[in-house]
C-alpha positions in Angstrom: 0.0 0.0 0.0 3.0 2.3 1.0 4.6 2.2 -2.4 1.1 2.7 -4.4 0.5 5.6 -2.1 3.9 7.7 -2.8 2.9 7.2 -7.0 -0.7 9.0 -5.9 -1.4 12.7 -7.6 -2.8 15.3 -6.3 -6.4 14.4 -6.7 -6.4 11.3 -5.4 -4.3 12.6 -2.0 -7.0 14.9 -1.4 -9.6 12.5 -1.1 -7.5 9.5 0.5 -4.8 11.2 2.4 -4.8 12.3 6.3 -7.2 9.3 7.7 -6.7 5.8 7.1 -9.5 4.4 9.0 -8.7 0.8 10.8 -11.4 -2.2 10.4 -14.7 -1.0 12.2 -13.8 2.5 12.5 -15.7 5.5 10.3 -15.0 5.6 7.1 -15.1 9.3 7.5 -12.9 11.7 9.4 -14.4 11.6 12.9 -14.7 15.5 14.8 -12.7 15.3 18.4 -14.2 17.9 20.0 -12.2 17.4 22.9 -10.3 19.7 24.5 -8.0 16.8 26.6 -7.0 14.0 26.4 -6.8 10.3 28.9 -3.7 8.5 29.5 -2.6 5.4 31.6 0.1 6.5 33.7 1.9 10.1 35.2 4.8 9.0 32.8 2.9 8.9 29.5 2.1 12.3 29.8 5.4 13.5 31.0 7.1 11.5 27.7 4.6 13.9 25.6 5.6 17.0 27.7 9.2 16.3 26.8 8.7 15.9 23.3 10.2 12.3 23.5 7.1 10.4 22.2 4.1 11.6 19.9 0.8 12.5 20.9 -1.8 14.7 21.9 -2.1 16.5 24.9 -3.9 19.3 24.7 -6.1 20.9 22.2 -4.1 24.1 22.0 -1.3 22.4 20.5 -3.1 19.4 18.8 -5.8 17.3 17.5 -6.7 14.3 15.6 -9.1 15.7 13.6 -6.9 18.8 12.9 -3.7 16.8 12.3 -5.2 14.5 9.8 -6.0 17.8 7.7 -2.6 18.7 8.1 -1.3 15.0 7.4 -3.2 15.6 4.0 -2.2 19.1 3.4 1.5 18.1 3.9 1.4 15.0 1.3 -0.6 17.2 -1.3 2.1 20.0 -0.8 5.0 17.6 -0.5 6.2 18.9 2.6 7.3 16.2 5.6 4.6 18.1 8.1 2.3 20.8 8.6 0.5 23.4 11.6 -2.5 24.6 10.6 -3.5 27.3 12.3 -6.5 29.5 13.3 -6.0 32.0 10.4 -4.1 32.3 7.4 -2.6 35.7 8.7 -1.5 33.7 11.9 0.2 31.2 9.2 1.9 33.6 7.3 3.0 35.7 11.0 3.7 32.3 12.6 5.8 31.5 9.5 8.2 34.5 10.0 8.4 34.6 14.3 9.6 30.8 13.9 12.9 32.1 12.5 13.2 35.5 13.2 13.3 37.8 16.6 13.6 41.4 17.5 17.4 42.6 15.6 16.4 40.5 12.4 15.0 41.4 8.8 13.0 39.8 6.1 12.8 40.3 2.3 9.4 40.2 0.8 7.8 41.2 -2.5 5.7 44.2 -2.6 2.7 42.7 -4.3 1.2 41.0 -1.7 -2.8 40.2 -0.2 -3.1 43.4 2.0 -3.4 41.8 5.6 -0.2 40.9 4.8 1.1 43.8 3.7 0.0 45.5 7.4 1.3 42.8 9.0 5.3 43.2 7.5 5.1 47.0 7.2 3.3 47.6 10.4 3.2 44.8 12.9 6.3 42.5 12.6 8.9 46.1 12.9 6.6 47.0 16.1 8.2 43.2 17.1 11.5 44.2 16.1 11.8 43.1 13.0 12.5 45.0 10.3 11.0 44.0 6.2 12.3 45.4 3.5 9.4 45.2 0.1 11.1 44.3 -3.6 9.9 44.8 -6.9 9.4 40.9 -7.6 10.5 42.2 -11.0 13.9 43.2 -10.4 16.6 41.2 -11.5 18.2 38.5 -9.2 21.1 40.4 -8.3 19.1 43.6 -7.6 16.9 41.8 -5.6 19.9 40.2 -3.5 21.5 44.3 -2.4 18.1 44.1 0.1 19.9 41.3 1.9 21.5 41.8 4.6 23.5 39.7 7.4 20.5 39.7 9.9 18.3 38.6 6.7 16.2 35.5 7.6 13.6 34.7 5.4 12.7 35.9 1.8 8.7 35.9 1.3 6.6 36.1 -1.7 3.0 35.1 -3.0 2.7 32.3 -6.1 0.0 34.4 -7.6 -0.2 37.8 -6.3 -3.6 39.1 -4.6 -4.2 41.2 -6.3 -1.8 42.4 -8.2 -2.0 38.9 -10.2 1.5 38.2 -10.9 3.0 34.8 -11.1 5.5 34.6 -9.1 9.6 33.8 -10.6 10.1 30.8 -8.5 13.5 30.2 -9.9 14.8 33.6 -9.5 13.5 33.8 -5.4 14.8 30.6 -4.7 18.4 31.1 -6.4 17.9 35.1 -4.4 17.0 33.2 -1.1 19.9 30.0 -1.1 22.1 32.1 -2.3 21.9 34.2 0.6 21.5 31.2 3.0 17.5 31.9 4.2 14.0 30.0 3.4 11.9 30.9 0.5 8.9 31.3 2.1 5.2 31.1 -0.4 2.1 31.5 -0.1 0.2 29.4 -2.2 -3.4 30.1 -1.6 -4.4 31.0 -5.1 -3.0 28.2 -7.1 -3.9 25.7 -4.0 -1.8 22.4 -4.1 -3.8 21.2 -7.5 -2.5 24.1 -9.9 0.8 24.6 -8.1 3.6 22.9 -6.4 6.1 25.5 -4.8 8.2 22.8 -3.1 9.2 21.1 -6.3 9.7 24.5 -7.6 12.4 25.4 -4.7 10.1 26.3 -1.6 11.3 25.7 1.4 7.9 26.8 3.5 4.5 27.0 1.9 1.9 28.8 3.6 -1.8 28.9 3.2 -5.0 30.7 3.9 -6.9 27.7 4.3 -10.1 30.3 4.3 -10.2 30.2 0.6 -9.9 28.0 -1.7 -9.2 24.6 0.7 -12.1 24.9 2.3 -13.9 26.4 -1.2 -17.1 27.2 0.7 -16.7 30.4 2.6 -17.3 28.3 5.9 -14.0 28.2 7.6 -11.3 30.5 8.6 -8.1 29.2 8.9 -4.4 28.7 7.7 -1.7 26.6 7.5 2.4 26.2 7.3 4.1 23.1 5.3 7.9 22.3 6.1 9.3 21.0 2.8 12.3 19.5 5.0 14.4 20.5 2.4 16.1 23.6 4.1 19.8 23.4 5.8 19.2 25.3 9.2 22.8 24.2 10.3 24.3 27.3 8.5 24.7 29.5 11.4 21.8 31.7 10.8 19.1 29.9 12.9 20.3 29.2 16.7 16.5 28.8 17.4 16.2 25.7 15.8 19.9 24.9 16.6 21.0 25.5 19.8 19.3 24.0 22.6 15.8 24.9 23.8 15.6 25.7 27.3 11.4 25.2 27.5 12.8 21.7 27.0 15.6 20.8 28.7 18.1 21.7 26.6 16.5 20.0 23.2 18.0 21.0 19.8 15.4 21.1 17.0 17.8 20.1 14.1 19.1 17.0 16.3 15.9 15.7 17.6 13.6 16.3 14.8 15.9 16.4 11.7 14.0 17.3 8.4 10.7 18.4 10.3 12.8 20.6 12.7 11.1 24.2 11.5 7.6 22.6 11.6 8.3 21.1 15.4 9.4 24.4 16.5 6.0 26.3 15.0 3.8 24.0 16.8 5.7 23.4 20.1 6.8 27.0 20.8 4.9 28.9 19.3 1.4 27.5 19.4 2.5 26.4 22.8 2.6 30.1 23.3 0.4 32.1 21.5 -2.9 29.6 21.1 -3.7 30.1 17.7 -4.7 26.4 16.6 -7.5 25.7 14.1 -10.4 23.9 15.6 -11.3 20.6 14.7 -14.8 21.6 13.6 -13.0 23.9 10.7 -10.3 21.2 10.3 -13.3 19.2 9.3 -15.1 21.3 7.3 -11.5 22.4 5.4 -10.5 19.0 5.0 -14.2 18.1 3.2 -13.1 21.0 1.1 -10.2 19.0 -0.2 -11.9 16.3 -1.1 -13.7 18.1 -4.4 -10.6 20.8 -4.8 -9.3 19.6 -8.1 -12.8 19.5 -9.3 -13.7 23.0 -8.5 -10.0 24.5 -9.5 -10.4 23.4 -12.7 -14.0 25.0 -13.0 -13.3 28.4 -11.2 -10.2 28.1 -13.9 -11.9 27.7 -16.6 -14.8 30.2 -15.7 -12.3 32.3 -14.9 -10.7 32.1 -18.5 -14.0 32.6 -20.0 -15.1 35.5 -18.6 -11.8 37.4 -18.5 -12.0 36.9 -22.1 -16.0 38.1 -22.2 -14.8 41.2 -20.0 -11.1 41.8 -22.6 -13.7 42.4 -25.6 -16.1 44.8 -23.8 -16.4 48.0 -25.0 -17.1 49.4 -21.2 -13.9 47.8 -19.8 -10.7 49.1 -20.1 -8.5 46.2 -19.1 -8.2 43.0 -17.8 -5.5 41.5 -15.9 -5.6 37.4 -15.5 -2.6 35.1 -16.0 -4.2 32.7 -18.1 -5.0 35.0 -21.0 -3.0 34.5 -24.2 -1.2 37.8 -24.5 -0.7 38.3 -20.5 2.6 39.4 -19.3 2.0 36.6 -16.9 1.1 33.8 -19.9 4.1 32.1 -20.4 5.6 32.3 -16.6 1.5 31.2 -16.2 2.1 28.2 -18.0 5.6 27.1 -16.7 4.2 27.6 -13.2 0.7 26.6 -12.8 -1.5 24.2 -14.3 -4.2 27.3 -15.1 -4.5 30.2 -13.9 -6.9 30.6 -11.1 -10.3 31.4 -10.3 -9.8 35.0 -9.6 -8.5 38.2 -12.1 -9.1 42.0 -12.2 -10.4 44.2 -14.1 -11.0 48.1 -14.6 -14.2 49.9 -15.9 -14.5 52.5 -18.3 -14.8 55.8 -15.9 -12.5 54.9 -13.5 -13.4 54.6 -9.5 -17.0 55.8 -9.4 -18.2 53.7 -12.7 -16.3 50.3 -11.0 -18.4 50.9 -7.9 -21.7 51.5 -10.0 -20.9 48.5 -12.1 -20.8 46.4 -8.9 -23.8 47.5 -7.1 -25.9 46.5 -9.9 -24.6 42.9 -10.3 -27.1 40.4 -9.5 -26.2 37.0 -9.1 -21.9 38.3 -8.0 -22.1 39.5 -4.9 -19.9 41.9 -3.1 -18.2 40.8 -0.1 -15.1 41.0 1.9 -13.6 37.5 1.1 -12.3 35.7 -2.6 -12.1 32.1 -3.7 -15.0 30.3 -2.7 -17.9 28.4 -4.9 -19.8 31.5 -4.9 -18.8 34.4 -7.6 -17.9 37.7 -5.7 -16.2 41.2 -6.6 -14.1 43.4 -4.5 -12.8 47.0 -4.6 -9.5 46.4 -3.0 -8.5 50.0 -3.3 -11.1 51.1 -0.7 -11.1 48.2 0.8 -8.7 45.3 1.4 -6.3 47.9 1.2 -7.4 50.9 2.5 -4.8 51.0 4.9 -2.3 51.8 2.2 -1.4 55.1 0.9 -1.4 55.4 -2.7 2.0 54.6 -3.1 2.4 51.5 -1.0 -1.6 50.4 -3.0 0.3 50.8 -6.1 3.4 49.1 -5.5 0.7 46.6 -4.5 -0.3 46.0 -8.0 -3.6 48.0 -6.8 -4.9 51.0 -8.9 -8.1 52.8 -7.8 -10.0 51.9 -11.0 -9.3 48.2 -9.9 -12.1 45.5 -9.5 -11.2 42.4 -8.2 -13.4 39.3 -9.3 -13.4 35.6 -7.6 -14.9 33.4 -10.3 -17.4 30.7 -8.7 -18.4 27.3 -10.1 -21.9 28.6 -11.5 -22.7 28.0 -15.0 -20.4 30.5 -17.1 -23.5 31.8 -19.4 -25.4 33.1 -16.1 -22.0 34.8 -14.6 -21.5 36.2 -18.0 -25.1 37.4 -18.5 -24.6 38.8 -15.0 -21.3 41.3 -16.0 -23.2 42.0 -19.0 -26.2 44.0 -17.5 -24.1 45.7 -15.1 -21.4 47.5 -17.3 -24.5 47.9 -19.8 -26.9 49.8 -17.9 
């Protein structure tokens, strides 16, 4: 069974992967709501305590409902383990304090999701540690001057949100070894099905689980994949290195070998901080992934459609989707990704006023603060993912004020088209 299961794709990972139920037991992911767990003897709860046997201990920390989802996340994603965790901004913070303390710096490209934006420009320097944003456009060696000795992590998005851009995976990760730190992605557009960052030089994949994982707007959550891959020996990480006091002197790299980043995450700093998923979204996620090559390749190719429905129209001024013949993004698109996504943007004729006319009269798209799930939704990020940002840091963004961001559902194309249609024709 072992050596059928390493040959599995994609697909069938996220249907089988994560539970293997034993004879008698449910054939479908059981919910543990517990909080706590029963063991035989004071010493069985001391071994998990000291990290010298596996286990579950406390709810905070673990679950086996949660850590199947992970199980599966990590075989989809190629990684040797995963954390999910209660959001995907606590992923993508989580993914950066597991390396790097107050005195250190991080390279990440400007054209990120907003919250995340906030969260380097604003949140992580208040911790002490300083980000400097790149044109992910720049050439490898003018992307390398923003290292620096105290550098610990470069980060970037595999499709930008919402700037749309496909992210160079060769380039970052020949930037980020070169200069002996992680390449840190977030995958949540592409998911696992249209995109594999590991095999493309990842070293930690991160995901807003919120979207398209769980696909139906139910559950919030995130999650961080070790690829295992990484050297942490090279003298920049004595946090994984050297030993750990809040365990008696354990070293990360010796105990745990490949999985040492991912041990640290949960250990120390869900130990700490409490930001776990809970197994009733770990449930609902993992159903999610059960039918997530089924709707990627719809929201894809709706996607496809009605970008090029929208690229005709005589009310819209442009269209920006990687999966367009003629996109800057095409060919990198296709060398990437399998397609390009479920979600694109878009500007209307008139500029800010007629994009937020055009999307109060839609009918069947709805306008809401959230992107890739079944249903089809618009955004105006400019005024409102990110709001936060002045016009120059919105721009460097990828995020001009005419910009309309669409999340393609899984309805029938000829109804979302009809939709767009009345709107930018009334």
């Amino acid at each position: 069974m072992d050596d059928i299961r390493k040959n599995w794709r994609v697909e069938t990972k996220g249907v089988q992967e994560g539970w293997t139920p034993k004879s008698g037991e449910p054939r479908v992911l059981p919910i543990v709501q517990s909080t706590t767990y029963k063991y035989d003897t004071a010493a069985d709860i001391a071994a998990l305590f000291d990290l010298a046997v596996p286990g579950h201990m406390y709810s905070r920390i673990s679950n086996p409902t949660v850590e199947a989802f992970e199980q599966k996340v990590a075989s989809m994603e190629g990684g040797v383990g995963a954390l999910a965790a209660s959001s995907g901004q606590t992923a993508s913070a989580m993914s950066i304090l597991n390396l790097a303390q107050a005195g250190d710096h991080v390279v990440a490209s400007s054209s990120l999701y907003g919250g995340t934006y906030n969260l380097f420009r604003h949140t992580l320097p208040k911790m002490g540690i300083e980000v400097t944003f790149v044109d992910q456009e720049l050439s490898a060696d003018e992307m390398a001057k923003a290292f620096r000795p105290n550098t610990k992590a470069l980060f970037g998005e595999s499709l930008g949100n919402p700037s749309m851009q496909v992210l160079d995976f060769e380039k970052f990760a020949e930037v980020a070894h070169r200069n002996g730190v992680p390449f840190i992605v977030d995958n949540t557009f592409p998911t696992p099905f249209l995109c594999n960052p590991i095999a493309l030089g990842a070293d930690i994949v991160v995901h807003s689980t919120t979207k398209y994982i769980d696909g139906h707007a139910t559950s919030v959550g995130g999650m961080i994949i070790d690829s295992g891959k990484f050297n942490w020996n090279n003298g920049k990480f004595p946090g994984l290195v050297d030993p750990d006091p809040s365990y008696h002197g354990l070293s990360y790299t010796e105990t745990f070998g490949a999985a040492a980043y991912i041990v640290k995450a949960r250990v120390q700093l869900v130990r700490d901080l409490g930001c776990y998923m809970s197994p009733m979204n770990a449930f609902l996620s993992n159903k999610g992934l059960e039918t997530l090559h089924l709707r990627m390749e719809r929201h894809s190719n709706n996607a496809l459609a009605l970008a090029t429905f929208l690229q005709q129209h005589e009310k819209v001024s442009w269209v920006k989707y990687p999966g367009l013949p003629g996109s800057p993004e095409f060919d990198r698109c296709r060398k990437y990704l399998k397609a390009g996504s479920g979600v694109f943007t878009f500007g209307v004729k008139g500029g800010k006023d007629a994009g937020e006319a055009f999307m109060n009269r839609l009918k069947l798209a709805a306008i809401v603060v959230h992107v890739a799930d079944v249903r089809t939704c618009v955004l105006h990020p400019s005024s409102m993912t990110h709001r936060q940002l002045n016009e120059e840091e919105q721009i460097a963004a990828g995020v001009s004020p005419d910009l309309v961001r669409v999340s393609v559902g899984i309805e029938h194309i000829d109804d979302i088209i009809a939709d767009f249609d009345q709107a930018l024709n009334v």
